[in-house]
C-alpha positions in Angstrom: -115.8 -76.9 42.6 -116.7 -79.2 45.1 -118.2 -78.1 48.5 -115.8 -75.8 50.6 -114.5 -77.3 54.2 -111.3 -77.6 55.8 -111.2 -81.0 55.4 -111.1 -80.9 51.6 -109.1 -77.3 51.6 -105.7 -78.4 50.6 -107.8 -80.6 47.3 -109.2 -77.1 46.7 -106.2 -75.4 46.1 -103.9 -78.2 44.2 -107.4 -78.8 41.6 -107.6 -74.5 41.5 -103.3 -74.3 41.1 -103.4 -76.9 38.5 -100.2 -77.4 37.2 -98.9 -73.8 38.0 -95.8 -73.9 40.3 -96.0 -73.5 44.2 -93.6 -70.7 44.7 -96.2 -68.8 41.5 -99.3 -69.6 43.1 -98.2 -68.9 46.8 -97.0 -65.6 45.8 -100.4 -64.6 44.4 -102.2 -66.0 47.6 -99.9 -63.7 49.5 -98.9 -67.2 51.9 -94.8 -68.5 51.7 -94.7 -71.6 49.7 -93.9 -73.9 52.6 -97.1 -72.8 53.9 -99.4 -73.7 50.6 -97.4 -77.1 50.8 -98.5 -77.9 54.0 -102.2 -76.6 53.4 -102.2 -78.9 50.4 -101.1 -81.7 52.0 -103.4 -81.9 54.7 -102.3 -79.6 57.3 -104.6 -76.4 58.5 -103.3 -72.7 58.0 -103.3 -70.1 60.2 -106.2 -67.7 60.5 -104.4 -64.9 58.1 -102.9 -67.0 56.0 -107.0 -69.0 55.6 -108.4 -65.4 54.9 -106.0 -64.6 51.9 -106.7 -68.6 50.5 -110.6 -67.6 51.1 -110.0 -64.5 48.8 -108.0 -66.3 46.4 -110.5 -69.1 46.1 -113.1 -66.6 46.0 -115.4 -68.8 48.8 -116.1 -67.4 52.2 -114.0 -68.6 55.1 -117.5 -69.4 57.0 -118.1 -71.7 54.5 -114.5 -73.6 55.6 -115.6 -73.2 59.1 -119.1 -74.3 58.5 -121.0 -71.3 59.8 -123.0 -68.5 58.1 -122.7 -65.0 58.6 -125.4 -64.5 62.0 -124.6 -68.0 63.6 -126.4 -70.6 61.6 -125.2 -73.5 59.9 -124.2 -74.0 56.6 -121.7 -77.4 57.0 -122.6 -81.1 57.3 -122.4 -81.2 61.0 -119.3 -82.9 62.7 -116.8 -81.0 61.1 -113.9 -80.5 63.0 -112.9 -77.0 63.4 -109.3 -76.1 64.1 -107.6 -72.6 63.4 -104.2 -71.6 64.9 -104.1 -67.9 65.8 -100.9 -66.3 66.8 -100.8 -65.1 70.3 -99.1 -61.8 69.5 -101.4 -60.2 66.9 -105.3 -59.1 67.5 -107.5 -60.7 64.7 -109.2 -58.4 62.0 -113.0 -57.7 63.3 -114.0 -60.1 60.3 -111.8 -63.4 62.0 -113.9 -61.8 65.5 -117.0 -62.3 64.1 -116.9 -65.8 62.5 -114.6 -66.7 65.6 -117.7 -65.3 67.8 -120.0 -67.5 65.0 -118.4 -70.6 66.0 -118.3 -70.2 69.6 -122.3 -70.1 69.5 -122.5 -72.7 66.9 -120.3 -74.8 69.8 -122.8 -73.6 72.3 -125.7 -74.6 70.3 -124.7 -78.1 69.6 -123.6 -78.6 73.3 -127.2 -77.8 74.7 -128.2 -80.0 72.3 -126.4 -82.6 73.4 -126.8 -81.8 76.8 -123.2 -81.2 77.7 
């Protein structure tokens, strides 16, 4: 499988679906199938709907968001990070961490650049 990101998620999950059915497949993520359509074509999922593809997938989500667990990085650099959270519901203390990950990562690479 080639290297996890988000910009190659949605390739990820139409070469792991293969030709099993949408409605099939999303059902066993635990995501609608209007939301595994838009993920594979190129659109980003929201941060619950990204943990259960994580699981399915079987990679860890800071390997889509290019961080390692304790802040370092694990991604070519670059990548553009971009995850919708709902502003109703309090993340999981898992999203909180590798949320609070890429916030230093941010930090990191903006003293770097001097920003």
């Amino acid at each position: 499988m080639p290297k996890a990101s988000l910009r190659n998620i949605g390739s990820l999950l139409v070469e792991k679906r293969g030709g099993r059915g949408i409605r099939e497949v999303a059902r066993e993520i635990g995501i609608s199938p209007a939301t595994l359509s838009r993920v594979e074509n190129g659109r980003l999922p929201n941060i619950q709907a990204l943990m259960k593809i994580c699981d399915w997938l079987d990679v860890e989500m800071g390997e889509f968001l290019g961080v390692r667990p304790g802040g370092g990085k694990s991604g070519a650099s670059g990548d553009l990070v971009s995850v919708h959270l709902k502003a109703e519901s309090t993340p999981p203390q898992e999203i909180a961490n590798v949320l609070a990950d890429m916030i230093m990562k941010a930090q990191e690479m903006m003293k770097e650049a001097g920003t």
